[in-house]
Backbone as CSV, one residue per row, in Angstrom:
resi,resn,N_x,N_y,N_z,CA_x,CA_y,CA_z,C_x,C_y,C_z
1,UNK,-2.060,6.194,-49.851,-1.857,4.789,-49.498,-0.646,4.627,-48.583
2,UNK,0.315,5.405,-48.744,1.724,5.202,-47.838,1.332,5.828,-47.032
3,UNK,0.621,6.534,-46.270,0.189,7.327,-45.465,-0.772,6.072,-44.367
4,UNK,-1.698,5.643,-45.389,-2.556,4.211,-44.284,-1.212,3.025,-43.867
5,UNK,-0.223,2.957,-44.729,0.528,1.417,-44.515,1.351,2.123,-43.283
6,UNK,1.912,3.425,-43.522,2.868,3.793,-42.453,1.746,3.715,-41.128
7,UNK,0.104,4.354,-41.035,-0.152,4.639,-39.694,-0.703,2.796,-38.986
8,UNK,-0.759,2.297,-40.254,-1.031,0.711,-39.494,-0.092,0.210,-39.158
9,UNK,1.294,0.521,-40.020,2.695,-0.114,-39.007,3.147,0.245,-37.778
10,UNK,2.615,1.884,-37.365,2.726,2.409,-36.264,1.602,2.018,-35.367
11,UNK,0.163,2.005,-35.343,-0.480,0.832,-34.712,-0.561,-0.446,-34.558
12,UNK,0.139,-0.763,-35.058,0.575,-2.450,-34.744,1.677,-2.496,-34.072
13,UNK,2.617,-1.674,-33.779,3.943,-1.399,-33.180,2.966,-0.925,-31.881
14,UNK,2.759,-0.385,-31.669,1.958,0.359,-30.698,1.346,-0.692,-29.582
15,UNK,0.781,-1.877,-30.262,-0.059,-2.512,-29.907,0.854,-3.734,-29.359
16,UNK,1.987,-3.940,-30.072,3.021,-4.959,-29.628,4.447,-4.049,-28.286
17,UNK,4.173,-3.177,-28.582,5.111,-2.446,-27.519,4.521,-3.451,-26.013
18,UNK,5.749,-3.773,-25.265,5.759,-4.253,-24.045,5.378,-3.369,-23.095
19,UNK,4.158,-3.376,-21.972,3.617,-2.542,-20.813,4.644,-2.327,-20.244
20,UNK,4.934,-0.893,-19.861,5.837,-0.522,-19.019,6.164,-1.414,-17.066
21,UNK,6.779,-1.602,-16.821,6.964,-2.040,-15.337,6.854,-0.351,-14.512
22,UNK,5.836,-0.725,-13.248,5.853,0.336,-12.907,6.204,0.572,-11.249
23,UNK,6.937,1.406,-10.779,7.221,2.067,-9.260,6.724,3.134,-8.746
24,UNK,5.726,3.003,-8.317,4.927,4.620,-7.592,5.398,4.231,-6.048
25,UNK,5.963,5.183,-5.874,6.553,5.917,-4.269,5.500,6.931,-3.631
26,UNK,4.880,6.677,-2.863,4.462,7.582,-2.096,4.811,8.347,-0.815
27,UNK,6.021,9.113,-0.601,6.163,9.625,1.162,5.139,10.362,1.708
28,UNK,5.163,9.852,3.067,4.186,10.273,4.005,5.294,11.356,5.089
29,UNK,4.217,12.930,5.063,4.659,13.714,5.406,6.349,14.431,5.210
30,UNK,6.364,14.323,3.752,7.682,14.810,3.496,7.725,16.395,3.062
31,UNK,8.015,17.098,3.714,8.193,18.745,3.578,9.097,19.012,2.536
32,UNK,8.894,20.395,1.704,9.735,20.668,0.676,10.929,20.703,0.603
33,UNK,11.167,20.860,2.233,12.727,21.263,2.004,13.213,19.887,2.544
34,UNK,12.689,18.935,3.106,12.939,17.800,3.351,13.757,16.822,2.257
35,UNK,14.440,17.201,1.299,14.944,16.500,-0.249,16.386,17.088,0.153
36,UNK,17.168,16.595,-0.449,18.534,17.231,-0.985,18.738,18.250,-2.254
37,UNK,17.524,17.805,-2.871,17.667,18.293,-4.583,16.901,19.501,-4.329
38,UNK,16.331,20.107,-3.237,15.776,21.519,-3.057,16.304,21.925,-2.582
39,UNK,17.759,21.774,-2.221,19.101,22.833,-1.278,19.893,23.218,-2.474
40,UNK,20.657,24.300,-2.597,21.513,24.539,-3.462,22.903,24.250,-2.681
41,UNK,22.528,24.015,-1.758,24.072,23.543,-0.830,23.350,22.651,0.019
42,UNK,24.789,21.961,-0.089,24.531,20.422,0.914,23.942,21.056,2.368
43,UNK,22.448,20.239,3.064,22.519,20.890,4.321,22.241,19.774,5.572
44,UNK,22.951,20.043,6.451,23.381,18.723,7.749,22.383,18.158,7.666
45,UNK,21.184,18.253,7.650,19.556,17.714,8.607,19.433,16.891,7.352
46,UNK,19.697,17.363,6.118,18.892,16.466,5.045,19.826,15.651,4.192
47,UNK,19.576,14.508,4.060,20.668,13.884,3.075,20.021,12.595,2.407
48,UNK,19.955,13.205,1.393,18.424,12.395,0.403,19.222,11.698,-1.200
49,UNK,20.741,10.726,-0.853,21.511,11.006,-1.661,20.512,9.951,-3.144
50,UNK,19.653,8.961,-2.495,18.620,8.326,-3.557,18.049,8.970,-4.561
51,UNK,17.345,9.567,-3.513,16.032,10.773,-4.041,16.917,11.976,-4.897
52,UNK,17.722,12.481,-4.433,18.459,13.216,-5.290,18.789,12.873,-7.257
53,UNK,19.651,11.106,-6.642,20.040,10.865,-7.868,18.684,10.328,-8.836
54,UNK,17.690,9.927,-8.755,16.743,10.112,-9.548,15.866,11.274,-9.757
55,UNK,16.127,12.433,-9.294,16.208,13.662,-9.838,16.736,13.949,-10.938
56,UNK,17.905,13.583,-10.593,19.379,14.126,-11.296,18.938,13.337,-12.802
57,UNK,18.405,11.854,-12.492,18.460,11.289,-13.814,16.526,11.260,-14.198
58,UNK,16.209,11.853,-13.804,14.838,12.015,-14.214,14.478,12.774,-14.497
59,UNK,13.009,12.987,-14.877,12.203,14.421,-14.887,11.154,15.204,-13.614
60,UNK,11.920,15.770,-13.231,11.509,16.787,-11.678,10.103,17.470,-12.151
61,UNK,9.451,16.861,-11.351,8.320,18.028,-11.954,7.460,18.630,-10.978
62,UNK,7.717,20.022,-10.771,7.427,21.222,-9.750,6.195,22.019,-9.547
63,UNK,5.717,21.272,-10.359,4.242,21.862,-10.145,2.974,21.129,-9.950
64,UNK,3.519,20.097,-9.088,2.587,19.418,-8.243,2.330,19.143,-7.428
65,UNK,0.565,19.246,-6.681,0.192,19.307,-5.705,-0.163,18.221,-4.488
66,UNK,-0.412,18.065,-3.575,-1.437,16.682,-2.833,-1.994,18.014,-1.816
67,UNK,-3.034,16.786,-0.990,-3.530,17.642,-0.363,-2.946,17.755,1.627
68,UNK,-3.111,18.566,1.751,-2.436,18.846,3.031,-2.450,17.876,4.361
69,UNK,-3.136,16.572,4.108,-3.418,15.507,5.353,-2.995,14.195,4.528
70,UNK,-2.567,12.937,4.823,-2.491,11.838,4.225,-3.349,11.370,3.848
71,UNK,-4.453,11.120,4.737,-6.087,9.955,4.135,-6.430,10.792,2.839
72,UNK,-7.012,11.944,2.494,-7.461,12.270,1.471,-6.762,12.192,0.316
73,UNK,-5.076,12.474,0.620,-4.218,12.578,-0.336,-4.353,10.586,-0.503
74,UNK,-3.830,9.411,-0.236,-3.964,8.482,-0.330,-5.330,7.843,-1.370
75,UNK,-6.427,8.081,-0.673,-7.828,8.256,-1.187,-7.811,8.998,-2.426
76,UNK,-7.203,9.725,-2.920,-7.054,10.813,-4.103,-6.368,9.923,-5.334
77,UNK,-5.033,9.382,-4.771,-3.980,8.490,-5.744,-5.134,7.491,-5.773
78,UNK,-5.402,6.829,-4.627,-5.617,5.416,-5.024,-6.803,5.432,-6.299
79,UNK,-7.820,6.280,-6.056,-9.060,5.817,-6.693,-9.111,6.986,-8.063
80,UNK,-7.436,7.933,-8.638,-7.725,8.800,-9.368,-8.989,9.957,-9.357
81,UNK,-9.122,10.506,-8.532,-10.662,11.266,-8.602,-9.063,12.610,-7.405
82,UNK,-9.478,13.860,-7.095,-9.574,15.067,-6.928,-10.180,14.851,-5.251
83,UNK,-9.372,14.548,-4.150,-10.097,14.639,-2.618,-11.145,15.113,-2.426
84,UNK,-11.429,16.054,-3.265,-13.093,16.634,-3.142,-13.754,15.909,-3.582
85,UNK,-14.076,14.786,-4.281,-14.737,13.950,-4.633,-14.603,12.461,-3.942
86,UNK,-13.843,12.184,-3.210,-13.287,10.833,-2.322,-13.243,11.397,-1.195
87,UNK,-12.605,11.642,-0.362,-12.321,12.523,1.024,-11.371,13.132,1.392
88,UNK,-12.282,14.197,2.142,-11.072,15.496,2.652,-10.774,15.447,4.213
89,UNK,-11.223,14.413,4.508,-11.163,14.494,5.900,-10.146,13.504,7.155
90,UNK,-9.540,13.558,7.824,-8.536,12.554,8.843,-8.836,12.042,9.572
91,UNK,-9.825,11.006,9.209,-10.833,9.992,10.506,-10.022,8.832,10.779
92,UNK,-10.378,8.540,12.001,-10.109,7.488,12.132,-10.093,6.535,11.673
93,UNK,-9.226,5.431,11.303,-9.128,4.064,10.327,-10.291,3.209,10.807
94,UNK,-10.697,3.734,11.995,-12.006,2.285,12.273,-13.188,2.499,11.965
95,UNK,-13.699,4.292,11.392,-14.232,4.558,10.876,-15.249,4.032,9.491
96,UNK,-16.349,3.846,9.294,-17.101,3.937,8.173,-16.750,4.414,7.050
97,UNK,-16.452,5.793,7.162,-16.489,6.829,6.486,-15.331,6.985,5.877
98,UNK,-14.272,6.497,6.544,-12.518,6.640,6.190,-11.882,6.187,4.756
99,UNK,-11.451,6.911,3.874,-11.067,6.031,2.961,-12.059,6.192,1.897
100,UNK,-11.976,5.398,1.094,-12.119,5.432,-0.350,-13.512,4.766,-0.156
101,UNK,-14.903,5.592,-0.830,-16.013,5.211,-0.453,-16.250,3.630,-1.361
102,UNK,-17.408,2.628,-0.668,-17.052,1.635,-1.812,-17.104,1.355,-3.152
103,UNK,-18.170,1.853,-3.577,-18.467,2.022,-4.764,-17.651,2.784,-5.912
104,UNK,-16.088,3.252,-5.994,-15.441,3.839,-6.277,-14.305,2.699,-6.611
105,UNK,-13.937,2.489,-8.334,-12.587,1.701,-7.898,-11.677,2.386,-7.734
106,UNK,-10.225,1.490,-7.915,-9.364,1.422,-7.920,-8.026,1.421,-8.309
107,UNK,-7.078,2.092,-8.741,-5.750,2.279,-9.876,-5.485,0.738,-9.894
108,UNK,-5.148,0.199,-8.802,-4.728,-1.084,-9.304,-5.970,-2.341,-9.902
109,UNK,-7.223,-1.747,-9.247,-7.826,-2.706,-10.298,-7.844,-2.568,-11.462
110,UNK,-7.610,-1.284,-12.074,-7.397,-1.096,-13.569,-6.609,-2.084,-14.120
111,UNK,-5.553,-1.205,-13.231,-4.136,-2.146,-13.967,-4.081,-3.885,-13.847
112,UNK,-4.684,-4.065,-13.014,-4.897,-5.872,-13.161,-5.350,-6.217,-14.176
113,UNK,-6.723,-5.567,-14.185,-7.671,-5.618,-15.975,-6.907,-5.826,-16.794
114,UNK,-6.008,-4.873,-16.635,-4.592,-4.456,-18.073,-3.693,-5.740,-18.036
115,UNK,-3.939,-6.690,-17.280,-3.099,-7.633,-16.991,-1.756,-7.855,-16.272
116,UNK,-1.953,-6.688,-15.261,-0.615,-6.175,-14.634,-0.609,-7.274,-12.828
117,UNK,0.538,-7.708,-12.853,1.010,-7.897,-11.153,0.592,-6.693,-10.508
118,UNK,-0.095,-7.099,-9.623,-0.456,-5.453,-8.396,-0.014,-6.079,-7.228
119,UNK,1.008,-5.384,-6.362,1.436,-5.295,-4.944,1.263,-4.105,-4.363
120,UNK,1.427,-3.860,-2.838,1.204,-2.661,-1.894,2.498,-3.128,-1.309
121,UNK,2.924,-2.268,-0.522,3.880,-1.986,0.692,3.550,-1.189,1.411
122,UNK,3.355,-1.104,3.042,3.672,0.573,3.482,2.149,0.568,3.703
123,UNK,1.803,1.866,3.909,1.255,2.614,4.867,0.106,2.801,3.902
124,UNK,-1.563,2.048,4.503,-2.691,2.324,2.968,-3.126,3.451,3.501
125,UNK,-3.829,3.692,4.746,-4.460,4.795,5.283,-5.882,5.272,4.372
126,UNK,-6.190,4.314,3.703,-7.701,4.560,2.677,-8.409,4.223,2.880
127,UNK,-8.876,3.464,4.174,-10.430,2.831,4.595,-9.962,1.587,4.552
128,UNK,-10.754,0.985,5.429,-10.985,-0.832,6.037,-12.074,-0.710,6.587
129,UNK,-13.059,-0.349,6.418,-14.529,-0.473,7.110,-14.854,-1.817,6.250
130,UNK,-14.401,-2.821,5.244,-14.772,-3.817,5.006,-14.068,-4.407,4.257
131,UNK,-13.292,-5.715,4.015,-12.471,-6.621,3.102,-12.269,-5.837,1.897
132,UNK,-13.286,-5.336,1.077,-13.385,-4.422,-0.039,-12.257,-2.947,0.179
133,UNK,-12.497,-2.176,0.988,-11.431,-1.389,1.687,-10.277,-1.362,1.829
134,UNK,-9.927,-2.652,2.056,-8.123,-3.066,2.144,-7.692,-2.984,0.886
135,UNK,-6.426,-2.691,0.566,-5.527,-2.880,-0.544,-5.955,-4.565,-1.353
136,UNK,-6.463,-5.534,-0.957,-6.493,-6.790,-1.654,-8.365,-6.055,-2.133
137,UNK,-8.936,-5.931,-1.385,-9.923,-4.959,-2.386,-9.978,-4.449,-2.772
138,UNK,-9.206,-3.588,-3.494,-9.024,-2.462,-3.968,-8.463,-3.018,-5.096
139,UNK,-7.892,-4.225,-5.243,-6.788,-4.821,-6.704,-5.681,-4.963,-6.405
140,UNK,-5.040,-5.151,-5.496,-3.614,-5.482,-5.201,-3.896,-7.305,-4.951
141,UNK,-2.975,-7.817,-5.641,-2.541,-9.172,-5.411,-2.221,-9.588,-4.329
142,UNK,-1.523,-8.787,-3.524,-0.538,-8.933,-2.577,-0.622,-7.662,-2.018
143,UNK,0.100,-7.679,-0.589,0.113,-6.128,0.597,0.929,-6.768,1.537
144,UNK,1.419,-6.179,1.926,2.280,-5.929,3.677,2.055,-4.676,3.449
145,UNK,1.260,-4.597,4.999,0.819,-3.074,5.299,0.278,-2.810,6.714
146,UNK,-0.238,-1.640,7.031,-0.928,-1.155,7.850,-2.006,-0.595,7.856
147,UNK,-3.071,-0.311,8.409,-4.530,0.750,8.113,-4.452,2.009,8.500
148,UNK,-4.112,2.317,9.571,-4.161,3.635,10.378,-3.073,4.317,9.886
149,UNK,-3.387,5.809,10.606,-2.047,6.803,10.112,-0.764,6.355,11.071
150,UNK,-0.850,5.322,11.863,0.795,5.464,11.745,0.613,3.896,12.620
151,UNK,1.886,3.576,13.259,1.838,2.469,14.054,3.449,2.579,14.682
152,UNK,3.965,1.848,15.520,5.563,1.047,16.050,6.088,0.515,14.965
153,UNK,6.869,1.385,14.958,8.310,0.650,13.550,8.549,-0.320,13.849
154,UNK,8.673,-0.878,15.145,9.702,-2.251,15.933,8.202,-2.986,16.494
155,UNK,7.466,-2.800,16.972,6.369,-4.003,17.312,5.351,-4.106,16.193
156,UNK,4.659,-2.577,15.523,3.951,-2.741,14.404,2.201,-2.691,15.181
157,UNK,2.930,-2.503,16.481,1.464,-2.026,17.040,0.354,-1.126,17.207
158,UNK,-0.449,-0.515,17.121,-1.342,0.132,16.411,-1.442,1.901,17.192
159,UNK,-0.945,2.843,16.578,-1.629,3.720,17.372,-2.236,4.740,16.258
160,UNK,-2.903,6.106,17.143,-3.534,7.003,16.251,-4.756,6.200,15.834
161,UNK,-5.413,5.297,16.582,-6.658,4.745,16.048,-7.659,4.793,17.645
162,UNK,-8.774,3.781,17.600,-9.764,3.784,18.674,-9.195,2.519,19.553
163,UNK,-7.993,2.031,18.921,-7.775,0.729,20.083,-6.482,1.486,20.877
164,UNK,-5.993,2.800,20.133,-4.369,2.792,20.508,-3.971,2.617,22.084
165,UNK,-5.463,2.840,23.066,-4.794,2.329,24.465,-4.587,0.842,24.889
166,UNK,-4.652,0.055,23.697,-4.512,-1.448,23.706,-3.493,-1.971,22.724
167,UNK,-1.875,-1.699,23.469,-1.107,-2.026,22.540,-0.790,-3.326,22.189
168,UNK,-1.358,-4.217,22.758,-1.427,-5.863,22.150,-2.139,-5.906,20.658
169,UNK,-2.934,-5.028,19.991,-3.217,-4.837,19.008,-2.681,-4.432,17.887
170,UNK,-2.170,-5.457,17.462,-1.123,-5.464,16.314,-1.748,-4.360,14.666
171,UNK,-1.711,-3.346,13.886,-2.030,-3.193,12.896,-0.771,-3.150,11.637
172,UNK,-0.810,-4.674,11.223,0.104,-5.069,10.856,-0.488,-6.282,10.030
173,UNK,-0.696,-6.147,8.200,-1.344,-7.204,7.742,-0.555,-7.999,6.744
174,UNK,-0.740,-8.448,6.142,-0.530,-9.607,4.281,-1.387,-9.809,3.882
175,UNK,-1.761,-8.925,2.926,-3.074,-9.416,2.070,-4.462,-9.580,2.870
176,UNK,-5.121,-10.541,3.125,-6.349,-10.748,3.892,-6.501,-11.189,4.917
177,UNK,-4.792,-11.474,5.894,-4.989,-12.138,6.942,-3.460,-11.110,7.990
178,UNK,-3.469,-11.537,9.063,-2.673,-10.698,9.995,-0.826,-10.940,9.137
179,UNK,-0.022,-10.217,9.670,1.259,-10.679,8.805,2.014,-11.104,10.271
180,UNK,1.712,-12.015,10.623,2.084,-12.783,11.783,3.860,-13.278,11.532
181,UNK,4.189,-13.365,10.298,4.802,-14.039,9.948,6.539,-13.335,10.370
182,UNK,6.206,-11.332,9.945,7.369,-10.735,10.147,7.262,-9.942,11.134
183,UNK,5.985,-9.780,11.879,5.804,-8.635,12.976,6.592,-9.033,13.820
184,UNK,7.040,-7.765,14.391,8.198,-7.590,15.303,9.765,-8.577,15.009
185,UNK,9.624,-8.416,14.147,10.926,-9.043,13.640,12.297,-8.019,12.971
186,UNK,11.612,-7.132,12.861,12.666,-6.148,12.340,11.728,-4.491,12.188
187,UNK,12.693,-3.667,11.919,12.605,-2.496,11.694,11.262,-2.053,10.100
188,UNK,10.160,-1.489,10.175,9.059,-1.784,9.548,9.278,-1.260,8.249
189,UNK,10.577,-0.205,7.718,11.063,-0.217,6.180,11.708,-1.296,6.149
190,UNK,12.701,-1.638,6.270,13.248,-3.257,6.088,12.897,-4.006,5.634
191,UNK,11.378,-3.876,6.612,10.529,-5.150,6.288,10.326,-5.080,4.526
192,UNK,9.362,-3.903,4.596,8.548,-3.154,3.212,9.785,-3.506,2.320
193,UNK,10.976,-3.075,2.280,12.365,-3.224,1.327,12.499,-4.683,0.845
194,UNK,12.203,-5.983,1.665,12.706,-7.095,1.635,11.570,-7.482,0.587
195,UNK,10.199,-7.321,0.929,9.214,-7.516,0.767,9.033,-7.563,-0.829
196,UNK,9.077,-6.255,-1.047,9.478,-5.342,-2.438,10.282,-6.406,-3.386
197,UNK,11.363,-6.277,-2.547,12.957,-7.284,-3.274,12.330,-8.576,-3.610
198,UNK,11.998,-9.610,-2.762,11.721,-10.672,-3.124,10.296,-10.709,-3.807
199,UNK,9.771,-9.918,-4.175,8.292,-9.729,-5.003,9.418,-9.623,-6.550
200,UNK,10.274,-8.626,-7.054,10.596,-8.117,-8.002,11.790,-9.675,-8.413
201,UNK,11.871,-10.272,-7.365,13.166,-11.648,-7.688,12.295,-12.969,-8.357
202,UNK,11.198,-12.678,-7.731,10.113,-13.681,-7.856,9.572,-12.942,-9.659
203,UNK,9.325,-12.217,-9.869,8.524,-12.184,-10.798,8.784,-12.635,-12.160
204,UNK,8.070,-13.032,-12.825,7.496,-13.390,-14.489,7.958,-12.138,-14.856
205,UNK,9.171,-12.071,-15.829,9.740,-10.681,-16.625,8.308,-10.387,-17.872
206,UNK,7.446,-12.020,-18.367,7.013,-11.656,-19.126,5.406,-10.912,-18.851
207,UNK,4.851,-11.028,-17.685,3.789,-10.061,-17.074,4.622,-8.729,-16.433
208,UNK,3.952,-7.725,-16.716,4.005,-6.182,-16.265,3.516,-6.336,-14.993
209,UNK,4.835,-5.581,-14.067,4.414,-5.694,-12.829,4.377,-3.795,-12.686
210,UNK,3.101,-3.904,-11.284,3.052,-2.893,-10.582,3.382,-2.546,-9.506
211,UNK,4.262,-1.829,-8.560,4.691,-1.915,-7.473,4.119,-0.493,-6.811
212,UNK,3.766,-0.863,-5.693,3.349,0.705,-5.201,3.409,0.536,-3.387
213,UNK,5.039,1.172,-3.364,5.502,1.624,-2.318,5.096,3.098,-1.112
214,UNK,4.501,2.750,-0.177,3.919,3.921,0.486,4.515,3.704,2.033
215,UNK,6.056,4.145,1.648,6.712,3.834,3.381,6.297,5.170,4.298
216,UNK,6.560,4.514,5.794,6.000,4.912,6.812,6.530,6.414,6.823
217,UNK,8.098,6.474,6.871,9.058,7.302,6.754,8.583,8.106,5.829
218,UNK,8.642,9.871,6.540,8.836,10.437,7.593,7.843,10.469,8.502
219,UNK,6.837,9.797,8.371,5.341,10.441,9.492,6.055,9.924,11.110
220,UNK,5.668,10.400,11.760,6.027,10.069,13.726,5.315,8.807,14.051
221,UNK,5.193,7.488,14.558,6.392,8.431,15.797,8.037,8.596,15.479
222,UNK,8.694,9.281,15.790,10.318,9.359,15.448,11.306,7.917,15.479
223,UNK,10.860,6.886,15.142,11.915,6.016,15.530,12.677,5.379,14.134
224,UNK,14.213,5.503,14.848,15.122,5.148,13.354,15.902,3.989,14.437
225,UNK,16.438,3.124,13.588,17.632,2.503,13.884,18.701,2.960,14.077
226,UNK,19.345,2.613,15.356,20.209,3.444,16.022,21.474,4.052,15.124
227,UNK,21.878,2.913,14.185,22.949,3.498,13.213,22.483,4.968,12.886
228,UNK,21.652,5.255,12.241,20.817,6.378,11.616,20.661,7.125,12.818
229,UNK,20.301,7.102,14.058,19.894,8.252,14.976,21.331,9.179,15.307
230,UNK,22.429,7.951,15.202,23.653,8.328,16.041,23.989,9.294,14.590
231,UNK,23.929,9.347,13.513,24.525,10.321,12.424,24.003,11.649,12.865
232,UNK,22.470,11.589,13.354,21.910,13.208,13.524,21.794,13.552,14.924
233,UNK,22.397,12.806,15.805,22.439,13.030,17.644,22.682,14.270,17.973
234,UNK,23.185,15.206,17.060,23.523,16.432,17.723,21.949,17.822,17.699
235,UNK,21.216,16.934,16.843,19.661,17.489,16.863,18.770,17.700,17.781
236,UNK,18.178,18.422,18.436,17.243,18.453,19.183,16.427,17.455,18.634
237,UNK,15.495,17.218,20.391,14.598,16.071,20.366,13.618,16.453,20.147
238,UNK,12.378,16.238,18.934,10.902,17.092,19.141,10.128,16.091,19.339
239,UNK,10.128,14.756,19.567,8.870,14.038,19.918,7.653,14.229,20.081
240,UNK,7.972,15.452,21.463,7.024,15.521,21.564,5.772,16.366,20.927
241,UNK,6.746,17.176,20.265,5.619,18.023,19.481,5.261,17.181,18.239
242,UNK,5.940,16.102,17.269,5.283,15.326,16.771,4.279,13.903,17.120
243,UNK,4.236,13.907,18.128,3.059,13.045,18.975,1.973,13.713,18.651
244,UNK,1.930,14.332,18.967,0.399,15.088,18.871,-0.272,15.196,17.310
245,UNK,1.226,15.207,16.792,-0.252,15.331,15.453,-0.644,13.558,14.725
């Protein structure tokens, strides 16, 4: 009998425990040695003093994989399934095929179910072949984002897609309609940072929020705010070999 009263006090505790608040970070194209916390000595090129200290106060865990291109890896998180089962492939965003097939949900529609706030930031790269496709189809409440693998930090204009010789073509959204509101107004983490901030200032402490940050930084093209360029000026320039990919 003390055995049933103790495991029903622990399921009822269980059941009243408050949903965790959650932060998934995703970087785009960040190399291993690209961290601070994988140098055993401080080294000039990298200085990751954030990323470090939630190392330092977290749990590092080293034995995990993604897959070697963004769309599949993206497509992989978003819809929980293994790229071999969603896609392995780096098509174009205007593509059909790109992205998370439809019939497949979504992490954040789960978590809405669960009764959770869902937001995006940053970079979806999972398909837009239809309203369903975008991050607000997929279960996000809310988005400031982009479709394609990359775009202009400072205009937000579209390249690496089928329009990129038409740079009046903004790929730059909010939710279900263009994000007219901050394009070209500032530097395109900034934006994502502010975005973030006033989502987390705004919120109901008593709904579980989900946040899921996917900044642009590091993918090309190379552009930082000049404060930041002038710290690493003594670097060679590779532009051009990151253009191409």
């Amino acid at each position: 009998m003390m055995r049933l009263v103790l495991f029903a006090a622990a399921a009822g505790y269980a059941q009243a425990a408050p949903k965790p608040n959650i932060l998934f970070v995703l970087v785009d194209d960040l190399g291993w040695a690209n961290v601070g916390f994988h140098h055993e000595a401080p080294h000039p090129e990298v200085i990751t003093p954030n990323l470090d200290g939630l190392v330092a106060s977290g749990i590092h865990l080293k034995r995990h994989y993604v897959h070697m291109m963004c769309t599949p890896t993206r497509s992989s998180v978003q819809s929980g399934r293994l790229p071999v089962h969603v896609n392995t492939g780096l098509g174009d965003a205007c593509d059909d095929n790109t992205g998370i097939p439809y019939n497949m949900t979504g992490m954040a529609e789960k978590l809405r179910e669960a009764g959770y706030s869902t937001h995006f930031a940053g970079k979806w790269d999972a398909g837009m072949a239809t309203p369903a496709h975008s991050p607000h189809g997929r279960g996000y409440d809310t988005s400031l984002h982009y479709f394609s693998h990359k775009n202009d930090y400072w205009s937000q204009a579209n390249m690496q897609t089928c329009c990129e010789s038409d740079q009046t073509i903004i790929d730059f959204w909010r939710t279900d309609h263009g994000a007219g509101d901050v394009n070209s107004t500032g530097y395109s983490e900034f934006l994502y940072q502010q975005e973030l901030v006033g989502i987390i200032e705004k919120h109901d402490p008593s709904i579980p929020l989900f946040l899921f940050y996917a900044p642009h930084v590091a993918h090309c093209p190379l552009q930082v705010p000049k404060e930041y360029y002038d710290r690493l000026s003594w670097m060679t320039d590779d532009e051009g070999e990151c253009r191409i990919q």
